[in-house]
Backbone as JSON Lines, residues from 0, in Angstrom:
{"i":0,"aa":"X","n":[-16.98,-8.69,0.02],"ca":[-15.66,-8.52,-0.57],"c":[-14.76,-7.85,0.46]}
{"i":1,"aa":"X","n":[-13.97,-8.13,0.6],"ca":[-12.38,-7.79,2.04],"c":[-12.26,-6.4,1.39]}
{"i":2,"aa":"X","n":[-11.36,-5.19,1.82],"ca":[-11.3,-4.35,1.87],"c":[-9.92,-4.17,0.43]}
{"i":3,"aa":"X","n":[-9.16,-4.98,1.01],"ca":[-8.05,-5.59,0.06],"c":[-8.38,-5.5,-1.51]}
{"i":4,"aa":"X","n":[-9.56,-6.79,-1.22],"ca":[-10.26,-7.21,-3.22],"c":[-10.94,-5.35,-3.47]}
{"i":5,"aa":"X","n":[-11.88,-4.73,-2.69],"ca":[-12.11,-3.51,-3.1],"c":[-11.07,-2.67,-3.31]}
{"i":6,"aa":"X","n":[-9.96,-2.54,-2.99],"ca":[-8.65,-2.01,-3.61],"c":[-8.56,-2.25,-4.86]}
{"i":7,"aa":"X","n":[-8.41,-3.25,-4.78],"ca":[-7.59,-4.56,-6.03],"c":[-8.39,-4.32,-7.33]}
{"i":8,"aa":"X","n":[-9.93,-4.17,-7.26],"ca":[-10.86,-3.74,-7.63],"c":[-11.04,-2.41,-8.71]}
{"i":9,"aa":"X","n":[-10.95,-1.54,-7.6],"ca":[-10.5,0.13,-8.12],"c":[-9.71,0.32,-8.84]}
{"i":10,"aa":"X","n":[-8.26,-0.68,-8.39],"ca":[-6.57,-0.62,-9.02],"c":[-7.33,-1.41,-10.86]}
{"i":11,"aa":"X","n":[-8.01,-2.41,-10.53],"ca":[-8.42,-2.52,-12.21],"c":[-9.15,-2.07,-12.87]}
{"i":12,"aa":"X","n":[-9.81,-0.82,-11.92],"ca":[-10.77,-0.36,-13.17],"c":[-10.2,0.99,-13.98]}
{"i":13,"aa":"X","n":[-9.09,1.13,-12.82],"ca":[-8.39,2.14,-13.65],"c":[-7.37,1.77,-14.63]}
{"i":14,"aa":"X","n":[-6.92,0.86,-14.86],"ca":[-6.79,-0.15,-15.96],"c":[-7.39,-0.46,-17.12]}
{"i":15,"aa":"X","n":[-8.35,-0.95,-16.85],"ca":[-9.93,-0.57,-17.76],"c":[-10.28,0.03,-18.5]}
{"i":16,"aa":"X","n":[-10.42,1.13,-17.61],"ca":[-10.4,2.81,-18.3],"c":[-9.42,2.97,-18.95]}
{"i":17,"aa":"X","n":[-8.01,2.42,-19.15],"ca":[-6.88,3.24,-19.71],"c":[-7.26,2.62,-20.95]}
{"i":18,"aa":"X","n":[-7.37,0.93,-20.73],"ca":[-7.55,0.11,-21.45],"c":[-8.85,0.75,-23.12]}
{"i":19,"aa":"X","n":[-9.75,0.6,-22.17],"ca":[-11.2,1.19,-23.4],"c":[-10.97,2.84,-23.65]}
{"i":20,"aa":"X","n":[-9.73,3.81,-23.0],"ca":[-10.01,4.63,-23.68],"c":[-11.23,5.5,-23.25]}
{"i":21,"aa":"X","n":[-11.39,5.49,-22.17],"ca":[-12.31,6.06,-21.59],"c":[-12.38,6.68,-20.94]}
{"i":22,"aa":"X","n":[-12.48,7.94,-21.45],"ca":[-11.94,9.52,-20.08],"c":[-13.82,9.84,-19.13]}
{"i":23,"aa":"X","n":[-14.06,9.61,-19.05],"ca":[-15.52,9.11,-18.24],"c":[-15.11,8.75,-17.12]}
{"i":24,"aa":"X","n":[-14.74,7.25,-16.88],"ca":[-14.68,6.12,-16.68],"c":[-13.57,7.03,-15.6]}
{"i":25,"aa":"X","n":[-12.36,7.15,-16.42],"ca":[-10.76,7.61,-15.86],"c":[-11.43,8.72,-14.74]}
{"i":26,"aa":"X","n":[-12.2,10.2,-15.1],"ca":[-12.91,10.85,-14.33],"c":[-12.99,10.26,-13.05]}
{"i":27,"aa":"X","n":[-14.13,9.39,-13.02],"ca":[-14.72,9.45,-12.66],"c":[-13.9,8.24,-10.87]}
{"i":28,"aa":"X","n":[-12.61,7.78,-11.92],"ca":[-11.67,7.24,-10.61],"c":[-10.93,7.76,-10.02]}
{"i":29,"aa":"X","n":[-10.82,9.13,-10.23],"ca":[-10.04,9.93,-9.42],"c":[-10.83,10.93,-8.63]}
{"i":30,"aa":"X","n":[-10.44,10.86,-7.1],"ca":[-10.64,11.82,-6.51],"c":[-11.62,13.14,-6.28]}
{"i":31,"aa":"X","n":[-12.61,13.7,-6.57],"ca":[-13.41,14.6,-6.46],"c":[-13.11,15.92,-5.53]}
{"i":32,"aa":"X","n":[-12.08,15.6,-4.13],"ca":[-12.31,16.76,-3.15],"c":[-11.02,16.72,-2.77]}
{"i":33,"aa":"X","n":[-9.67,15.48,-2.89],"ca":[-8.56,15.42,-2.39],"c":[-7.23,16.27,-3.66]}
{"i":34,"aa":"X","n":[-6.37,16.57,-2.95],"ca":[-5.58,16.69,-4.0],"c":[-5.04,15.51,-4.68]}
{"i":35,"aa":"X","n":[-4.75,15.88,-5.79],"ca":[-4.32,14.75,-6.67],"c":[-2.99,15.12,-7.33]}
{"i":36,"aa":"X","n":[-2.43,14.11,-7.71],"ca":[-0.96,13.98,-8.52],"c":[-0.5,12.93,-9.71]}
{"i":37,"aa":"X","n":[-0.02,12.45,-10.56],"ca":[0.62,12.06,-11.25],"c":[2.29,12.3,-11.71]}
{"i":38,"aa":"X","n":[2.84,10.93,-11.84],"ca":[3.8,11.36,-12.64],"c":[4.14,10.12,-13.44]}
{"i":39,"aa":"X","n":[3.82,10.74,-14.82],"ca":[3.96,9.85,-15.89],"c":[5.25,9.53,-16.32]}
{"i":40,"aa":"X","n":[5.37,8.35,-17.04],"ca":[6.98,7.75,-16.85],"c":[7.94,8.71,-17.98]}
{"i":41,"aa":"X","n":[8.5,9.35,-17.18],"ca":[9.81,10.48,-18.27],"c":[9.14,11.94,-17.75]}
{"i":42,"aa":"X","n":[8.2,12.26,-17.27],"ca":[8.04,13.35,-17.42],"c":[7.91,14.1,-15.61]}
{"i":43,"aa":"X","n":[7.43,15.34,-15.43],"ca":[7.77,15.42,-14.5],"c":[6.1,15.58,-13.22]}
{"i":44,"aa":"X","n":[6.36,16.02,-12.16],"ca":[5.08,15.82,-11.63],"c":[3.99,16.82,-11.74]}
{"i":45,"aa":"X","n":[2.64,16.68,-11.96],"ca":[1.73,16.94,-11.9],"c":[0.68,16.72,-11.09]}
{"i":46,"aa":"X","n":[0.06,18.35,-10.7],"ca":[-1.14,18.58,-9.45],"c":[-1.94,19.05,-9.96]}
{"i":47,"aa":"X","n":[-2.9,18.97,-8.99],"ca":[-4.54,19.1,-8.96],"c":[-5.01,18.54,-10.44]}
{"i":48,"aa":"X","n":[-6.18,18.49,-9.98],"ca":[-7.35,17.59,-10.76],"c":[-7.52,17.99,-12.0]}
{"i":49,"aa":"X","n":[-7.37,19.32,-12.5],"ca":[-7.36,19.88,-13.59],"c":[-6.27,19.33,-14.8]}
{"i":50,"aa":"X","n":[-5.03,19.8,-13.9],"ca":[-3.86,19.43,-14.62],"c":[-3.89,17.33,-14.98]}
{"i":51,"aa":"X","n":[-4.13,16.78,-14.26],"ca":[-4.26,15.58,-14.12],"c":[-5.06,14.78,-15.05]}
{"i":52,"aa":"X","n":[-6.1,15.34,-15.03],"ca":[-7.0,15.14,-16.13],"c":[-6.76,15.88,-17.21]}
{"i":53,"aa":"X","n":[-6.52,16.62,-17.34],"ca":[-5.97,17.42,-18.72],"c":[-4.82,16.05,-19.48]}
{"i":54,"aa":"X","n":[-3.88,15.28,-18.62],"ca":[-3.1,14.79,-18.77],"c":[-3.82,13.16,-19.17]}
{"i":55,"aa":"X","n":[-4.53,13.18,-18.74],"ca":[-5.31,11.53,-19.03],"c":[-6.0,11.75,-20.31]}
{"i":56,"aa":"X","n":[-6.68,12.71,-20.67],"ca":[-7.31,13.18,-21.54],"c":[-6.76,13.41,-22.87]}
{"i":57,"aa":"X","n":[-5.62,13.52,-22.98],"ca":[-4.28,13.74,-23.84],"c":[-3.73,12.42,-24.12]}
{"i":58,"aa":"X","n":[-3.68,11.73,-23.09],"ca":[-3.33,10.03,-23.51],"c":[-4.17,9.55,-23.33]}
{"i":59,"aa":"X","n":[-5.46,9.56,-23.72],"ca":[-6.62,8.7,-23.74],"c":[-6.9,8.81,-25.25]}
{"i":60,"aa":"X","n":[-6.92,9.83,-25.21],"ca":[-7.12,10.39,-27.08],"c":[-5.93,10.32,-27.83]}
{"i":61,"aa":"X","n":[-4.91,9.78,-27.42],"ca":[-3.98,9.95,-28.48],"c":[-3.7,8.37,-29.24]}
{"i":62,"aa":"X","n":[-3.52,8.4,-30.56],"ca":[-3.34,7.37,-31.23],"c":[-1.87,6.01,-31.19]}
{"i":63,"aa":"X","n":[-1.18,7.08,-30.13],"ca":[0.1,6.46,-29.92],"c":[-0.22,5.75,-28.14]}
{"i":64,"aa":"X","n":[-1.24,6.03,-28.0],"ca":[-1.52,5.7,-26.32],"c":[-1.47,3.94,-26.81]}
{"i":65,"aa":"X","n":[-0.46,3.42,-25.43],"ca":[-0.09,2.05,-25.54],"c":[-1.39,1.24,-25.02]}
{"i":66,"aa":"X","n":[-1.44,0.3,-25.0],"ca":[-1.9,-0.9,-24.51],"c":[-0.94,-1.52,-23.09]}
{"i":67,"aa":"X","n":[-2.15,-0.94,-22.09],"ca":[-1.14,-1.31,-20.78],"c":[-1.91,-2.38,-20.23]}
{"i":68,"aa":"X","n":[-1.07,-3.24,-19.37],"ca":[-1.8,-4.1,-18.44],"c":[-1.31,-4.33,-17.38]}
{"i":69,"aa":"X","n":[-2.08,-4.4,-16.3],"ca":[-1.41,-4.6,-15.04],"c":[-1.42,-5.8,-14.25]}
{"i":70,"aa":"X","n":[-0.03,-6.67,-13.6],"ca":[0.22,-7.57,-13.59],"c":[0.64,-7.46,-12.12]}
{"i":71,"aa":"X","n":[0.83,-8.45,-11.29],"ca":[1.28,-8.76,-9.9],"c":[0.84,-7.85,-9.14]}
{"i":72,"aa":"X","n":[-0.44,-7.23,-8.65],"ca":[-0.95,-6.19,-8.01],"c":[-1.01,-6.58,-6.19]}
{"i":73,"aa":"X","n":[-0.51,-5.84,-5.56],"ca":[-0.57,-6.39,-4.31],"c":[-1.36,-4.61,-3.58]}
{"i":74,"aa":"X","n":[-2.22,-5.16,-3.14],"ca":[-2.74,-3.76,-2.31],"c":[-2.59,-3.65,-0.45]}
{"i":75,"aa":"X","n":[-2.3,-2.56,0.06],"ca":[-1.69,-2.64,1.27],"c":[-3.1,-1.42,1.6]}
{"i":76,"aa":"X","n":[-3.26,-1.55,2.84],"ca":[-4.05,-0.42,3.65],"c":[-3.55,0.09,4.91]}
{"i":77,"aa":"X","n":[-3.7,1.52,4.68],"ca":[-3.48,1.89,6.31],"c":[-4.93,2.44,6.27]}
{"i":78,"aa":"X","n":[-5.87,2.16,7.04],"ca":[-6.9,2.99,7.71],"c":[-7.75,3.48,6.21]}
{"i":79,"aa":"X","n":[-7.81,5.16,6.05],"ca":[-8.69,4.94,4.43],"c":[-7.85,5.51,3.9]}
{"i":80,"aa":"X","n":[-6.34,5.24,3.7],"ca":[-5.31,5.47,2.79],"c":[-4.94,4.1,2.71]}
{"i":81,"aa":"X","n":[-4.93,3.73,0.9],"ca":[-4.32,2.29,0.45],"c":[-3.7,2.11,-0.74]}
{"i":82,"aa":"X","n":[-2.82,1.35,-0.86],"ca":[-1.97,1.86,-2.23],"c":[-1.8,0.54,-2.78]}
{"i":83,"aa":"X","n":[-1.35,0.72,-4.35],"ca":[-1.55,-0.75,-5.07],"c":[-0.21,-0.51,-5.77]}
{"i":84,"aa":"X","n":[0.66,-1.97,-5.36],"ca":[1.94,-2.07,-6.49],"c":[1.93,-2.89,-6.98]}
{"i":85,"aa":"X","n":[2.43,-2.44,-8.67],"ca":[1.78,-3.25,-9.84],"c":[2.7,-3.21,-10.81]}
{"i":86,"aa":"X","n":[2.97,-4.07,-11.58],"ca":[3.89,-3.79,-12.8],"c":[2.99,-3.43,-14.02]}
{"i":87,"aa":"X","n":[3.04,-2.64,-15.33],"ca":[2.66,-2.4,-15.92],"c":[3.44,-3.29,-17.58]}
{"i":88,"aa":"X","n":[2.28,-4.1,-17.68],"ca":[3.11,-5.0,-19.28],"c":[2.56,-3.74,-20.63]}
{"i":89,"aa":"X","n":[3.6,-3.03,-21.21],"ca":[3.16,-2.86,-22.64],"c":[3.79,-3.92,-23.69]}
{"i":90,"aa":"X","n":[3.9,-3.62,-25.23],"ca":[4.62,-4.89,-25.8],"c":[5.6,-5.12,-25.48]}
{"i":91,"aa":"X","n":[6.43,-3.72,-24.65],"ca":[7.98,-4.54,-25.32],"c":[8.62,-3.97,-23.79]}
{"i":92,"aa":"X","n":[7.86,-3.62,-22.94],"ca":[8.34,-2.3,-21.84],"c":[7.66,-3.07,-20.69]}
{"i":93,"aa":"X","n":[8.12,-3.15,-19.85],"ca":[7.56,-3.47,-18.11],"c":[7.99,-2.39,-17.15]}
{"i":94,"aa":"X","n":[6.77,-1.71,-16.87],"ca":[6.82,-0.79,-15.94],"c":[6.3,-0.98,-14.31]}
{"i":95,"aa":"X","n":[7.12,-0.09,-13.2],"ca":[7.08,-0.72,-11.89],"c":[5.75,0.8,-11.64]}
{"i":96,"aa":"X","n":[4.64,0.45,-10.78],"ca":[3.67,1.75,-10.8],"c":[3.27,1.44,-9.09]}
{"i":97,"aa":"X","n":[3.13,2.66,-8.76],"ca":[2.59,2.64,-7.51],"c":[1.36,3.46,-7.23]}
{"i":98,"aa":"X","n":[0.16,3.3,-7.26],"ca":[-1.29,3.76,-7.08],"c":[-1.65,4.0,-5.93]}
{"i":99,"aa":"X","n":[-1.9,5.0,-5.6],"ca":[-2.65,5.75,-3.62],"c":[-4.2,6.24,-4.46]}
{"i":100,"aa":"X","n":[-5.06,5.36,-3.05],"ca":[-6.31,5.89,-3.4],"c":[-6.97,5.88,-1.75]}
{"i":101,"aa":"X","n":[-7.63,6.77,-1.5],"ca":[-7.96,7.2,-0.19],"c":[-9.97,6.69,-0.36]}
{"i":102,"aa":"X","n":[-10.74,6.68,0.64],"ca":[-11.57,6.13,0.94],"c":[-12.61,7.02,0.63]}
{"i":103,"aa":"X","n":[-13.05,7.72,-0.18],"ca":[-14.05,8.48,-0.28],"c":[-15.72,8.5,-0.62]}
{"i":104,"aa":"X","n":[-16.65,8.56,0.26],"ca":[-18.06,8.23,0.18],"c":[-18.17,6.69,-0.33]}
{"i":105,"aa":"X","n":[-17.27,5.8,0.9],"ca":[-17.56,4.31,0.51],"c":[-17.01,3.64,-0.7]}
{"i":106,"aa":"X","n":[-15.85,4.58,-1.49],"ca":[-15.39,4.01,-2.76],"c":[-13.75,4.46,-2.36]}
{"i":107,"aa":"X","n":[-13.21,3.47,-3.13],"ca":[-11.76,3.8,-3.24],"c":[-11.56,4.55,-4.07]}
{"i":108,"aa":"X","n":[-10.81,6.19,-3.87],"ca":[-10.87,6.82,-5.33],"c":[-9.28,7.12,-5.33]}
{"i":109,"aa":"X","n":[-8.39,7.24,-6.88],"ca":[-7.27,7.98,-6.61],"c":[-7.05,8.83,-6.17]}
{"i":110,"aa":"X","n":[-5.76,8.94,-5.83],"ca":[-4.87,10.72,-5.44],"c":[-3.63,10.53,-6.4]}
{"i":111,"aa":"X","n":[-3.18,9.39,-6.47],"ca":[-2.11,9.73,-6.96],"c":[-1.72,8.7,-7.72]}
{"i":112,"aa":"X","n":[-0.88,8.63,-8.71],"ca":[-0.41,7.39,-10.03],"c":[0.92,7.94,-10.19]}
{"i":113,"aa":"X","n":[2.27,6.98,-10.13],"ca":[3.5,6.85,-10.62],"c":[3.91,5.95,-11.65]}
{"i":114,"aa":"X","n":[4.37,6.08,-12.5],"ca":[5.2,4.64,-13.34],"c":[6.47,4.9,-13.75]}
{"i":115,"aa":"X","n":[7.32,4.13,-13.72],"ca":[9.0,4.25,-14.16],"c":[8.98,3.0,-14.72]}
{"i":116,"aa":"X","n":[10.02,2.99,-15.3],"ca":[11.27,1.61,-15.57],"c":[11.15,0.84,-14.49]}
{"i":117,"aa":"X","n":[10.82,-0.38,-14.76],"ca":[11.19,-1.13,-13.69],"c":[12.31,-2.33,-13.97]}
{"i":118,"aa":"X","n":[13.13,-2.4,-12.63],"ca":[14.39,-3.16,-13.14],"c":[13.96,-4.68,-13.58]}
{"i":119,"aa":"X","n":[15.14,-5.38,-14.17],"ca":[14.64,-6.3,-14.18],"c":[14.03,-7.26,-13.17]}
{"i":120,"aa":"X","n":[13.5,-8.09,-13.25],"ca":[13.12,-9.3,-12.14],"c":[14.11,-9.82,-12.15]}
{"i":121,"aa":"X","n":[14.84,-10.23,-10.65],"ca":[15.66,-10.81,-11.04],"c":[15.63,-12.28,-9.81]}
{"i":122,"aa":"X","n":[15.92,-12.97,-9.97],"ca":[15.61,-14.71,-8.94],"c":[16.45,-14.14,-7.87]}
{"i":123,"aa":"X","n":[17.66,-13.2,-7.59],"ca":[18.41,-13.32,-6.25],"c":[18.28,-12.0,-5.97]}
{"i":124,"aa":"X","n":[18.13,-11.68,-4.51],"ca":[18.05,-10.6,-4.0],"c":[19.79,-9.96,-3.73]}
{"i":125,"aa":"X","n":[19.41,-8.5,-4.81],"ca":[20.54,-7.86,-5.1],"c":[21.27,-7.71,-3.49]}
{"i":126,"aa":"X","n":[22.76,-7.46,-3.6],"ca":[23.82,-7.33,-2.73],"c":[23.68,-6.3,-1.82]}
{"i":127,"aa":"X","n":[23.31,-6.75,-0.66],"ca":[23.42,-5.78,0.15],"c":[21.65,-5.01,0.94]}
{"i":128,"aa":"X","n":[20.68,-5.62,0.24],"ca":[19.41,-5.87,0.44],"c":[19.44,-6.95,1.54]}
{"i":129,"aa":"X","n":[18.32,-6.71,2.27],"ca":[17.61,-7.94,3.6],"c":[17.07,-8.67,2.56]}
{"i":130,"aa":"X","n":[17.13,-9.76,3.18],"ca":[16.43,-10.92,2.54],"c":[15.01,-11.44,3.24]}
């Protein structure tokens, strides 16, 4: 498997995990020795592993936790830092997310998870953008 698909890989199992609800699983994809971060969409940022997981753990268990899926994933590498951009489908919401996961004991693990609003898609590249 290319280094790329093992990205691509990691980027869905943390998906997975959000998916089944599974703070194990979620654990066990983040990070062990690096610092870590989040920032969940509306709210503001969050460090270290404690806080982070405290925070997955809270929307893993909660009854209002959405149904996410992740769609158009493209993973980039520098060296053993690699990051995955992905849109996030809930029912009615498309979110733009950007995932960093660094190379640790032969596995891709997180450091860090973003999601916002993402604009619309749109067919022409807005005014004033390279094409």
């Amino acid at each position: 498997m290319s280094e790329k698909n093992r990205v691509l890989a990691a980027n869905s199992e943390f998906y997975q995990a959000f998916l089944d609800r599974d703070f194990d699983r979620m654990n066990d994809i983040w990070s062990q020795r690096e610092d870590v971060t989040v920032i969940h969409p509306g709210y503001s940022l969050l460090h270290g592993r404690d806080s982070v997981l405290t925070s997955w753990r809270q929307i893993l268990s909660s009854v209002h936790s959405p149904d996410i899926h992740c769609c158009n994933a493209t993973a980039y590498i520098n060296d053993s830092v690699a990051y995955v951009v992905c849109h996030e489908t809930l029912s009615s919401n498309t979110l733009i997310a950007t995932n960093i996961f660094i190379m640790e004991d032969d596995s891709w693990k997180l450091i860090h998870h973003q999601a916002g609003p993402a604009p619309e898609l749109l067919d022409e590249t807005p005014t004033g953008m390279p094409h």
